[in-house]
C-alpha positions in Angstrom: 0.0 0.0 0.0 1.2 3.6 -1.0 0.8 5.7 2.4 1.7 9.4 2.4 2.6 10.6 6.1 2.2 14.5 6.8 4.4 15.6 9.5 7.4 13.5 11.4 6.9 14.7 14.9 6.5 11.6 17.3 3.1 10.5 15.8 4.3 10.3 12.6 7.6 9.0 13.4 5.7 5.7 14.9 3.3 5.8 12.7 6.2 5.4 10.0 8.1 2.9 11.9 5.3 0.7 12.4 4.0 0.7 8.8 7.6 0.4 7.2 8.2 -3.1 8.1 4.5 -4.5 6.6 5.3 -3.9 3.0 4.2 -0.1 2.4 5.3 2.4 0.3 5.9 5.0 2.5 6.7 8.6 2.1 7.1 11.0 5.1 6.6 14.7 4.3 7.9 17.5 6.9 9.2 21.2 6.9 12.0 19.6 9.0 14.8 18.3 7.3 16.5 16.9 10.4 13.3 15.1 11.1 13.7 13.6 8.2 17.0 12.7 8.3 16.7 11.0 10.9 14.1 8.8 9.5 15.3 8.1 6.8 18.4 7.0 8.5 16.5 4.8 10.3 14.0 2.8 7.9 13.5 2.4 4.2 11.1 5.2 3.4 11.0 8.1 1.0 10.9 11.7 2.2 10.2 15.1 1.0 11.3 18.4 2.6 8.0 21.6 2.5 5.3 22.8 3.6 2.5 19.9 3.8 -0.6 21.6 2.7 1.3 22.9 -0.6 -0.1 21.1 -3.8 3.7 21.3 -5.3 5.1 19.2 -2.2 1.4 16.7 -2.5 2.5 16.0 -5.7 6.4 15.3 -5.3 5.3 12.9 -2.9 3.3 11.1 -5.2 -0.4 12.0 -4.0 -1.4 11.7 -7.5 -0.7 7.4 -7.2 -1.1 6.9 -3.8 -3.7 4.9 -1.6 -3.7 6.8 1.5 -2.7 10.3 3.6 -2.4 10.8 6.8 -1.9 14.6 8.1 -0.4 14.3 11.5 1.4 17.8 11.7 1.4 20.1 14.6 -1.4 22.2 12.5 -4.8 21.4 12.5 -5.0 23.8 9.6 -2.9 22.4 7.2 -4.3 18.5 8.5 -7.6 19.4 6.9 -5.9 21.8 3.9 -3.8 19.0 2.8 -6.8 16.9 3.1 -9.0 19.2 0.6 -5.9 19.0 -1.8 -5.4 15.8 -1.7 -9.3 15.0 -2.6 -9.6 17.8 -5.0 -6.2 18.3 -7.3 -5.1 14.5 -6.5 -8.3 12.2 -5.9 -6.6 9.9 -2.9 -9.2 7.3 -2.1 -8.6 7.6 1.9 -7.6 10.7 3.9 -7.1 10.4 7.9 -6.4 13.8 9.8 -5.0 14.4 13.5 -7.5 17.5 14.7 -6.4 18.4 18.4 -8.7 22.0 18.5 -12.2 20.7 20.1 -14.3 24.2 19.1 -13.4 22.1 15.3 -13.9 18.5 16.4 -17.6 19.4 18.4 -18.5 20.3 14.6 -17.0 17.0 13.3 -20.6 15.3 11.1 -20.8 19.4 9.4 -17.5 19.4 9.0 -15.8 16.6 7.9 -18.2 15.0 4.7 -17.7 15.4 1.1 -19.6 18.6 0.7 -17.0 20.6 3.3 -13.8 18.7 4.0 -13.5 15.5 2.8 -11.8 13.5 5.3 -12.5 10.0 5.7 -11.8 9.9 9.4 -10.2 12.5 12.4 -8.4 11.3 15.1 -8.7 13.7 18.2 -6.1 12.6 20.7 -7.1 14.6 23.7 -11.1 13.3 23.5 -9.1 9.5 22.9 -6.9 10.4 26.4 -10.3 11.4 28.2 -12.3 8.2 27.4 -9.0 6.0 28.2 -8.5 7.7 31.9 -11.9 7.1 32.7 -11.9 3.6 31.8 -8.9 2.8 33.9 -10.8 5.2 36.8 -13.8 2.4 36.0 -11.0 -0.5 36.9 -9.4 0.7 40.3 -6.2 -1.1 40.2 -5.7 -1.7 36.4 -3.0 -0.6 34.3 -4.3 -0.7 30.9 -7.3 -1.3 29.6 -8.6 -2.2 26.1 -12.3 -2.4 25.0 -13.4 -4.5 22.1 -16.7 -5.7 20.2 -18.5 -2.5 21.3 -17.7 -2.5 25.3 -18.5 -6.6 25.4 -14.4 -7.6 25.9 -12.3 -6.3 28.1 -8.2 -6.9 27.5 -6.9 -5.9 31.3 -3.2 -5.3 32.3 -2.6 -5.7 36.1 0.4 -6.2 38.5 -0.2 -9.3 40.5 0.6 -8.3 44.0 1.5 -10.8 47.2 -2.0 -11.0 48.9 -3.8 -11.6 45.5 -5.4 -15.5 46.0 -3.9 -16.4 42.6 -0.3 -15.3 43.0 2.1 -18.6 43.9 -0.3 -21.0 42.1 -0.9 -21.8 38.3 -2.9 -20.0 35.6 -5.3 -23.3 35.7 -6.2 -22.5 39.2 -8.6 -19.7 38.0 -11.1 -22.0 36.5 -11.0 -24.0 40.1 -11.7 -20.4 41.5 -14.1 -18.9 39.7 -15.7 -21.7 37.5 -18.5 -19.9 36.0 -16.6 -17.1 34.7 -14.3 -17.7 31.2 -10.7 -16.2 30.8 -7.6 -16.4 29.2 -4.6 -14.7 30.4 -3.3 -13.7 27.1 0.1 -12.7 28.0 2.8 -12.7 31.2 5.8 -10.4 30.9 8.0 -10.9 33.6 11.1 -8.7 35.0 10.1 -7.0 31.6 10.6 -10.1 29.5 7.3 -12.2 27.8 6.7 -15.6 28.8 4.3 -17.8 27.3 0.9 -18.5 29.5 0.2 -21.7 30.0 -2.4 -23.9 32.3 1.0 -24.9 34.6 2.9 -21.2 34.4 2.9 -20.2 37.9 1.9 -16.8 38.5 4.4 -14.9 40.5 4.1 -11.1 42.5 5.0 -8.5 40.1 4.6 -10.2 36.8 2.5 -7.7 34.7 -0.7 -10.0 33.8 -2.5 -9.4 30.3 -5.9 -11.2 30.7 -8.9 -10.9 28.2 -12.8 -11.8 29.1 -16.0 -10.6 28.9 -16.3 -7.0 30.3 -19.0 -8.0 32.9 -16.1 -10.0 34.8 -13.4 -7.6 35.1 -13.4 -6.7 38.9 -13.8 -10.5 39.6 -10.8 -11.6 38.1 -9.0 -8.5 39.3 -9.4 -9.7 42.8 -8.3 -13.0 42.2 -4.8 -10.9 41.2 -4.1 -8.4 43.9 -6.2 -7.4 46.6 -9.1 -5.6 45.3 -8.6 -2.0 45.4 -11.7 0.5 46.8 -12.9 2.7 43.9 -11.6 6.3 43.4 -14.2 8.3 45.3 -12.4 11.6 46.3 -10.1 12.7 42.8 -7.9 16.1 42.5 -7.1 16.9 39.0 -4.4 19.2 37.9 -4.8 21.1 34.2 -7.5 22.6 33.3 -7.4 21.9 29.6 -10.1 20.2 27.6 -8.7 16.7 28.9 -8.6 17.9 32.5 -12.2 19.6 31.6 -14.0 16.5 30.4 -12.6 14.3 33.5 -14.5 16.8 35.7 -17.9 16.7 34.1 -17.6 12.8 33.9 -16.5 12.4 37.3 -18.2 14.9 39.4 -21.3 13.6 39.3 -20.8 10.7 41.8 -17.1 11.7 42.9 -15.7 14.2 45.0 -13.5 16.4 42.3 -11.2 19.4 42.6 -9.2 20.7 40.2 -6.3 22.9 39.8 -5.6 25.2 37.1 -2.5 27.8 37.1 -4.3 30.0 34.8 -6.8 33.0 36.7 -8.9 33.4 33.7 -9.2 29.8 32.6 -9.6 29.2 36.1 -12.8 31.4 36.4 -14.2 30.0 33.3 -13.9 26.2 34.2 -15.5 27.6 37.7 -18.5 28.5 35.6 -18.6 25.8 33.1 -18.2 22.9 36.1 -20.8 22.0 38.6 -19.9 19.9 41.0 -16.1 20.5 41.0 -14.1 22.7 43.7 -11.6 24.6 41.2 -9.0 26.8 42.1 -6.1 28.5 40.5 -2.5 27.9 41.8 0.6 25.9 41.3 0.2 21.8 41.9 3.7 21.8 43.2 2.7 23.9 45.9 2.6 22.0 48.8 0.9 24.3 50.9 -1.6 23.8 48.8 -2.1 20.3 48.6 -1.9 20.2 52.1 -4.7 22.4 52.5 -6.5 20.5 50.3 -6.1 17.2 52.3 -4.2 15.4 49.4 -3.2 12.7 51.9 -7.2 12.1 51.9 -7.3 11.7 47.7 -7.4 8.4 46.3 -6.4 9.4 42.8 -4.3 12.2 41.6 -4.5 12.9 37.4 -1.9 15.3 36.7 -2.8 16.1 32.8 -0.8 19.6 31.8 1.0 19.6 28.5 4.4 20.1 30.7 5.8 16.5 31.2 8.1 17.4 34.0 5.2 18.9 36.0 2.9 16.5 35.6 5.7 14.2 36.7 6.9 16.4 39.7 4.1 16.9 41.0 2.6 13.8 41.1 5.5 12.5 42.8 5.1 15.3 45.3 1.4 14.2 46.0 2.1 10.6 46.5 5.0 11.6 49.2 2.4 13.6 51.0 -0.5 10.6 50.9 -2.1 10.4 47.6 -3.3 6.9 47.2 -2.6 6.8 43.6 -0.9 8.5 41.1 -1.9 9.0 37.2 0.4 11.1 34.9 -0.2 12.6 31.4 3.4 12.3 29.7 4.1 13.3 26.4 7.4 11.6 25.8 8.3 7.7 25.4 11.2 8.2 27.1 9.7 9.6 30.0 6.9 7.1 30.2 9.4 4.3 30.4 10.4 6.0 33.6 7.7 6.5 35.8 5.2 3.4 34.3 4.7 1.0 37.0 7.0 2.9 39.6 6.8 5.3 42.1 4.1 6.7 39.9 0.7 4.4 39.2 0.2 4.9 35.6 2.2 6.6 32.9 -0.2 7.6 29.8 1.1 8.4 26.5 -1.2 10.5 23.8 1.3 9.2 21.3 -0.2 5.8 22.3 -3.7 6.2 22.2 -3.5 8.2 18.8 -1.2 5.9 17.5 -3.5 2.7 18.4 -6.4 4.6 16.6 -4.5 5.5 13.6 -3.0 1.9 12.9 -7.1 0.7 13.1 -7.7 3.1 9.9 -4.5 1.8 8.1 -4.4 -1.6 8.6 -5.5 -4.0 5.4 -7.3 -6.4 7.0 -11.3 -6.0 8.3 -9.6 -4.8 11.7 -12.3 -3.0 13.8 -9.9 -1.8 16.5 -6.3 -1.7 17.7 -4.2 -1.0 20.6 -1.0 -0.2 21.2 0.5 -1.8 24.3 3.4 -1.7 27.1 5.2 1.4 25.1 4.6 0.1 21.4 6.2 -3.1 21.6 2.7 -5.4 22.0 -0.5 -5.0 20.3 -4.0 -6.0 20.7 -6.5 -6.2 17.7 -9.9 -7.2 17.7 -10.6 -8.8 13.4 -13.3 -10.1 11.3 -13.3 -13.4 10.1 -14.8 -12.9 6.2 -15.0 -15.6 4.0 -16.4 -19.0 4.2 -14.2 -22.2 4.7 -13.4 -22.5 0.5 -12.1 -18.9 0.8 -10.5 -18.4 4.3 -7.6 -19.8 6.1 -9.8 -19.4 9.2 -13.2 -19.9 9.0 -14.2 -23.1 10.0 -11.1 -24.1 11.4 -10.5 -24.6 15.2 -8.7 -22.3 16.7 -5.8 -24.9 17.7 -4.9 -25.4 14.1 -4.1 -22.1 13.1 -1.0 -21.6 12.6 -0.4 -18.4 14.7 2.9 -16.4 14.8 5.6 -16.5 18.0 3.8 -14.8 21.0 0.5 -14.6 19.7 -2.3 -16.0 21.2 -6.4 -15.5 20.5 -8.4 -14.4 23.7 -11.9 -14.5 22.7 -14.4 -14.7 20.0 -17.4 -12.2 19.5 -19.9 -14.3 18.0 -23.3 -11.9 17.2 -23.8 -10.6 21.2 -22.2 -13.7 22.3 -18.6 -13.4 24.0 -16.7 -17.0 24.1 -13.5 -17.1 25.5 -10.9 -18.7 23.0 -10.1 -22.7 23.6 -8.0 -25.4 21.2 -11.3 -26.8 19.8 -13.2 -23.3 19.2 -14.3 -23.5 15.5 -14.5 -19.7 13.7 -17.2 -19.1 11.8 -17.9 -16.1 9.3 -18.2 -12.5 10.6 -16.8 -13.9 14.4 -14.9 -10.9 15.7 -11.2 -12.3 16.8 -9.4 -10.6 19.8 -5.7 -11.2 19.5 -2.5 -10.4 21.4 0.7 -10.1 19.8 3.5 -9.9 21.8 5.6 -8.5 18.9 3.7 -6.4 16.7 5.7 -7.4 13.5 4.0 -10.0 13.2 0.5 -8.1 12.4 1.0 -8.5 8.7 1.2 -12.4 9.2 -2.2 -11.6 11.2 -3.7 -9.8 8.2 -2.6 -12.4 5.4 -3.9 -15.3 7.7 -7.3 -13.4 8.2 -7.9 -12.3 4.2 -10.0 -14.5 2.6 -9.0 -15.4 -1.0 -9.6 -13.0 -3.9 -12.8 -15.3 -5.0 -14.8 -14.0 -1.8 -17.2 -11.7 -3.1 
């Protein structure tokens, strides 16, 4: 597939390194030419140095022969410009835009359709960041969590701690536990290293546990982990930008929420625009504050600026005055290798969750969504079986004689409303939606040949 890339900033960049290695044709375009440099250093790709939204530069990068573009620049501007050009001059069948400003993505249905700009689908990372913080505020105790099939599967990453019932016995002990709920731990990585689960694999305290099962039985299997944790009642939130605004409206309804904004004016305005939410204007590494504020009585802290080192300061700072948990918004990988897991709770990367909804747009295969796991290195897909058994190297096969690459394993199977937890002798049938995990993500073009019916399905 020909796939132009608009912008080489840290999106892009992954975006580029995880497309390079399936077969694409891929050109990066950025004003940068150190940027570029430095990809092209890197990987096999083509790049070209100017502005993005400029029909000369479109067309050196060979919009007028390629299959898809994706504007990921720092402008919204010239995201959706590049976009119209690429539709009108060029005629590129799919066009995917990063828009970050949310006074353009509350207008996305008048917006964004053939008869204004015609782009295919927007990716707006801070709305993404929003929905994934409050699903791992849904799953006290969780450190990632992926939803499939509409909200009916639930992948979960947890730490198993000593006290959890399960920790010193084997993986098969969970069916003797808990024998009318289905599961399947899809992956172990231990001291940072993956091991393959099986029924005997002893789970041990601090192995980070990747379990998939139907989104009902989360909290059950949870428990059976670590000791369950009591849900985040009393919340402080620092940053009052659009991700720090949503958290508020979602939360303060049945949560005790106050928020802390540096800016007077913004300050005032969220005060107004929030309901139930104490808000008031000062520095979060103050700790006369926080002490004021009784941060030794908050269960969860959500430090969400777009300054990494104070999101990261003073989130440290609250946890070594009481805070029963720690959540930080951190825009760089390196950084988030740091703190994940450590003296801070969670770590969470935008890159991530925009990256995870780009690759669901670009992938070939009928893949309905994907996530991007433990820093990029492990993904998560949920695809449609298509075909029938003449034309698919799937469908009506069980599941134990696919021939699946290294470190992948199948979790469950979304069959109409029905959620079945993967075993040896599960037979797919047409339109099943497949949750995988892939402990190596190079492997997801090996995923997408396996899953593509022949060119005689019609």
């Amino acid at each position: 597939m020909k796939i132009i890339i608009l912008g080489a900033g840290q999106v892009g960049a992954s975006l580029a390194e995880n497309l390079v290695g399936e077969n694409n044709d891929i050109t990066v375009v950025d004003s940068s030419n150190e940027r570029l440099q430095a990809l092209q250093d890197r990987f096999d790709l083509r790049v070209v140095q100017g502005n993005a939204s400029s029909p000369r530069v479109l067309k050196d990068a060979g919009a007028d022969d390629t299959d898809m573009l994706i504007a990921v620049t720092n402008s919204d501007e010239v995201n959706m410009v590049a976009c119209q050009i690429a539709f009108t001059l060029f005629n590129v069948p799919k066009k995917i835009a990063r828009i970050r400003s949310q006074s353009i993505v509350m207008y996305e249905k008048e917006l964004f359709n053939s008869d204004a700009f015609p782009i295919d689908h927007i990716i707006a990372p801070e709305k993404l960041v929003s929905d994934y913080i409050a699903r791992l505020i849904e799953h006290p105790g969780a450190l990632q969590v992926a939803s499939f099939a509409e909200g009916k599967v639930g992948l979960v990453a947890i730490k198993a701690y000593y006290g959890g019932t399960l920790v010193g016995n084997a993986i098969s002990a969970l069916r003797v536990h808990m024998p009318n709920i289905e599961v399947r731990v899809a992956a172990i990585f231990r001291r940072g290293k993956a091991i393959r689960p099986q029924g005997t694999t002893i789970i041990e305290a601090d192995d980070e546990v990747f379990f998939i099962t139907a989104s009902q039985h989360i909290r059950a299997i949870m428990s059976e982990m670590q000791k369950p944790e009591q849900p985040y009642k009393r919340i402080m939130i620092v940053g009052g930008g659009y991700i720090g605004e949503s958290l508020a409206k979602r939360l303060e309804k049945e949560n005790s929420v106050k928020l802390i904004e540096k800016n007077l004016k913004r300050a005032e305005e969220l005060s107004e625009n929030l309901s139930n939410t104490i808000v008031f204007c000062g520095n979060s590494s103050d700790q006369e504050l926080l002490a004021e504020e009784h941060i030794e009585q908050i269960d969860l802290f959500i430090a969400v600026t777009n300054d990494d080192e104070a999101n990261i300061m003073s989130a440290m700072l609250a946890k070594r005055m009481g805070a029963r948990k720690a959540m930080v918004l951190i825009q760089r990988n390196a950084y988030v290798d740091l703190v994940h897991g450590g003296v801070l709770d969670i770590a969470i990367s935008p890159q991530q969750a925009t990256l995870s909804a780009l690759l669901t747009h670009v992938r070939k295969a009928d893949l309905k969504n994907v996530y991007s796991l433990r820093e990029g290195v492990a993904e998560a897909i949920e695809i449609v079986a298509r075909g029938d058994s003449m034309t698919s190297k799937v469908v009506g096969k069980e599941l134990g004689q696919l021939k699946l690459p290294k470190g992948t394993s199948i979790g469950a199977i979304v069959r109409n409303e029905e959620v079945l937890i993967a075993h040896d002798n599960t037979v797919v049938e047409t339109d099943d939606h497949v949750i995988l995990f892939l402990v190596n993500k190079k492997f997801i073009s090996d995923i997408e040949k396996l899953f593509q019916p022949s060119p005689f399905f019609l």
